[in-house]
N, C-alpha and C positions, 0 to 999 in steps of 0.2 A: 525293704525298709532301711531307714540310714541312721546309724546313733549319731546324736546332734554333740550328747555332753557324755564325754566318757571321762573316766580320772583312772590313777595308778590303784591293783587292786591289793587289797590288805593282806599281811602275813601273818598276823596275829590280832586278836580280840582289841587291842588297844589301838590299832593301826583303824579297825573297822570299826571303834566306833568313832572316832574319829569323819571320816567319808561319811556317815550316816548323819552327824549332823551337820556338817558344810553341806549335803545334798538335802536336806530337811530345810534350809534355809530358801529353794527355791521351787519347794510344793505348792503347786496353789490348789486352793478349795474355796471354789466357787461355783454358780451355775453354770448351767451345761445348757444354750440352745443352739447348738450344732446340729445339722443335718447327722445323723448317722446312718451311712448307708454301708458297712463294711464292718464286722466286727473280727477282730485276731483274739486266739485263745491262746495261751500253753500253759503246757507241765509236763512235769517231769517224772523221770523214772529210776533208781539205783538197779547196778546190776548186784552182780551175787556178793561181793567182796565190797558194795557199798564204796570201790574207790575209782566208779567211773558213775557217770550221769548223763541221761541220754532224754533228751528236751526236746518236744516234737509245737512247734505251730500250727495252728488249726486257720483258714482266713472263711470267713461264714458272710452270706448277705442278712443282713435286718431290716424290714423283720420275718423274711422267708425260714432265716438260719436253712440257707443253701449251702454246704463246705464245694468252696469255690478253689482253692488252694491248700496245699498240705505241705512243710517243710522243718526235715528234721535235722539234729546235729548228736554228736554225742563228745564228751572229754574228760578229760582226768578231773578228779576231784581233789584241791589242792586245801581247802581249807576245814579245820577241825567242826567238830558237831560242835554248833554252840545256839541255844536256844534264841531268836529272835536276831540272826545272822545268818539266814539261809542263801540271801542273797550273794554272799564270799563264795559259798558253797557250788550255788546252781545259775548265779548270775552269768559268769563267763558263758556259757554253753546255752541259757536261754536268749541270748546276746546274740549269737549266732543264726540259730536257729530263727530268729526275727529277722534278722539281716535278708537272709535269703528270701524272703518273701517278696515277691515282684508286686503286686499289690498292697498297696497302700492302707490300710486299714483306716476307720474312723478311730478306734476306740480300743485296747485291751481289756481283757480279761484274766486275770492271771492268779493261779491259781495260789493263795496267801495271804497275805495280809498289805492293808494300805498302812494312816493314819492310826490304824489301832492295833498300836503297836510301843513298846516301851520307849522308844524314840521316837514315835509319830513320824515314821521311817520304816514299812517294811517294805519287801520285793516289789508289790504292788507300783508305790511309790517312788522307789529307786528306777525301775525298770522305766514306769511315764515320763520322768526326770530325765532319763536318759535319752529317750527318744523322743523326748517333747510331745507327747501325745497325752489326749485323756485317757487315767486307767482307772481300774476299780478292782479291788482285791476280795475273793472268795474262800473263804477256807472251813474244813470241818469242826475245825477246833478255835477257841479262843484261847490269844497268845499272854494277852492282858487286859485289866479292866474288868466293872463288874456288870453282871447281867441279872434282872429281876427276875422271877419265875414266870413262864412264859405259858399261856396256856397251848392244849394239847393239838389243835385243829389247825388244817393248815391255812396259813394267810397270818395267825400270828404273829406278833414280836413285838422287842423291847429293844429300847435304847443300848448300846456298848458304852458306859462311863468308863473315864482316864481319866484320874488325878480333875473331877467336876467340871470334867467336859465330853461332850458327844462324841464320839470316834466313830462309830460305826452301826449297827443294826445288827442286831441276829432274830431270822427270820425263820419260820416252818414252812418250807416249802412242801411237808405234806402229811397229814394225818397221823403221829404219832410216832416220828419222824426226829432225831435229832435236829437241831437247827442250823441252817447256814449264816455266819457270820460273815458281813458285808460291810466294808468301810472302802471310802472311795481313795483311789492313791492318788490321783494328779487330773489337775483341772478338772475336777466336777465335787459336786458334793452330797451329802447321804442321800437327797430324795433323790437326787439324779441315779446313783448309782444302787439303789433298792427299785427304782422304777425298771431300770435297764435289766438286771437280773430276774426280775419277777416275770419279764415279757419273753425273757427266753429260756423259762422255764416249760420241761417237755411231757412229764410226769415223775421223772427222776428229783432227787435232791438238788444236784447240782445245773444250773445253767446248760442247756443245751452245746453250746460251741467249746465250753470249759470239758464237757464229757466226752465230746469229741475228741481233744486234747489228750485226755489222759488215758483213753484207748488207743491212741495212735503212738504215745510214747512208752505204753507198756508194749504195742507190736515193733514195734521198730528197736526197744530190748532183746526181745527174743531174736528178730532178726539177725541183730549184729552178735547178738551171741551162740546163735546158731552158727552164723559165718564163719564163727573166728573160733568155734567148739574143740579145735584139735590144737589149738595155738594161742597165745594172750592177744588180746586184743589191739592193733596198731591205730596208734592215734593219729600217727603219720600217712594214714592211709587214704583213700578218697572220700571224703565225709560228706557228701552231697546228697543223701537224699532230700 
């Protein structure tokens, strides 16, 4: 994959929100009738000191959800914990990690937030932005905005309101089940990006191609920490998986 639109990345909370709304200016949300035949997953992983991150790509056909490709990275983690700025954090290294993929994907997956999001900017959305691709953002938890009570069966859901407007869905993927929250980050919009998730759901909570992801970035943790067990870890080193 090729970043289309990259910018200089933030030192501080005020630098980053900054980029978040210059890149929030060129989200689109709209319909989606694109052939999808390729979908790209990631996430991530902290190691033990929480001061490296290690981001694995998943590339899946749709709607087989074949994992047809797998491509990982790992780097320093240079920027502070700060709620609804994960992308400072894990962007660099998810950046990467996409790059190397020789296959083109239709669509991301990425494990966060789009649109529903304090900025109507998260990773989701930043990441599509980036790469100019449609994405759609997944996560366990909601970041902001309110949700009505959802009943308990799965196929449920309810709207994600922000500030009297729609952002996203959170959906029960399954029988008494927390719900997954789904808001789309770039070029597509809620039914698109509720539809696309619900079809690649396996029996698990999360998306099939996104679960693949995040087993593959907690192995490729232990890997390289396995690796590098008697020694700290070189970032300089060959980061090619």
């Amino acid at each position: 994959m090729e970043l289309v639109h990259s910018h200089p990345w933030a030192t501080n909370k005020y630098e980053a929100i900054e980029i978040q709304r210059e890149l929030a200016k060129s989200i689109e949300i709209l319909p989606n009738y694109d052939d999808i035949n390729y979908i790209a997953s990631v996430d991530t992983a902290y190691g033990k000191n929480a001061d490296i991150v290690f981001a694995s790509a998943v590339l899946c056909t749709f709607p087989e959800i074949e994992e047809v490709e797998r491509r990982s990275h790992y780097g320093e983690v240079s920027f502070p914990y700060i709620p609804g700025m994960f992308y400072f954090r894990e962007g660099p290294t998810i950046i990467k990690a996409l790059e190397k993929l020789n296959q083109q994907p239709d669509l991301l997956i990425v494990h966060g937030h789009g649109i529903a999001h304090v900025k109507n900017c998260g990773v989701a959305s930043m990441i599509g932005v980036g790469f100019d691709i449609p994405s759609i953002g997944c996560s366990r938890k909601l970041l902001t905005g309110f949700v009505k009570e959802i009943p308990s069966t799965k196929g449920s859901s309810q709207p994600i309101i922000y500030r009297d407007r729609e952002v996203g869905i959170a959906y029960r993927t399954k029988d008494n089940v927390k719900p997954l929250f789904i808001s789309p980050g770039h070029k597509c919009d809620i039914p698109f990006a509720r539809d696309i998730v619900v079809r690649n759901l396996r029996g698990y909570r999360m998306p099939e191609p996104l679960r693949f992801a995040h087993l593959s970035a907690n192995k490729y943790k232990r890997y390289i920490e396995k690796k590098f067990a008697a020694k700290p870890i070189y970032l300089n080193e060959a980061n090619d998986e």
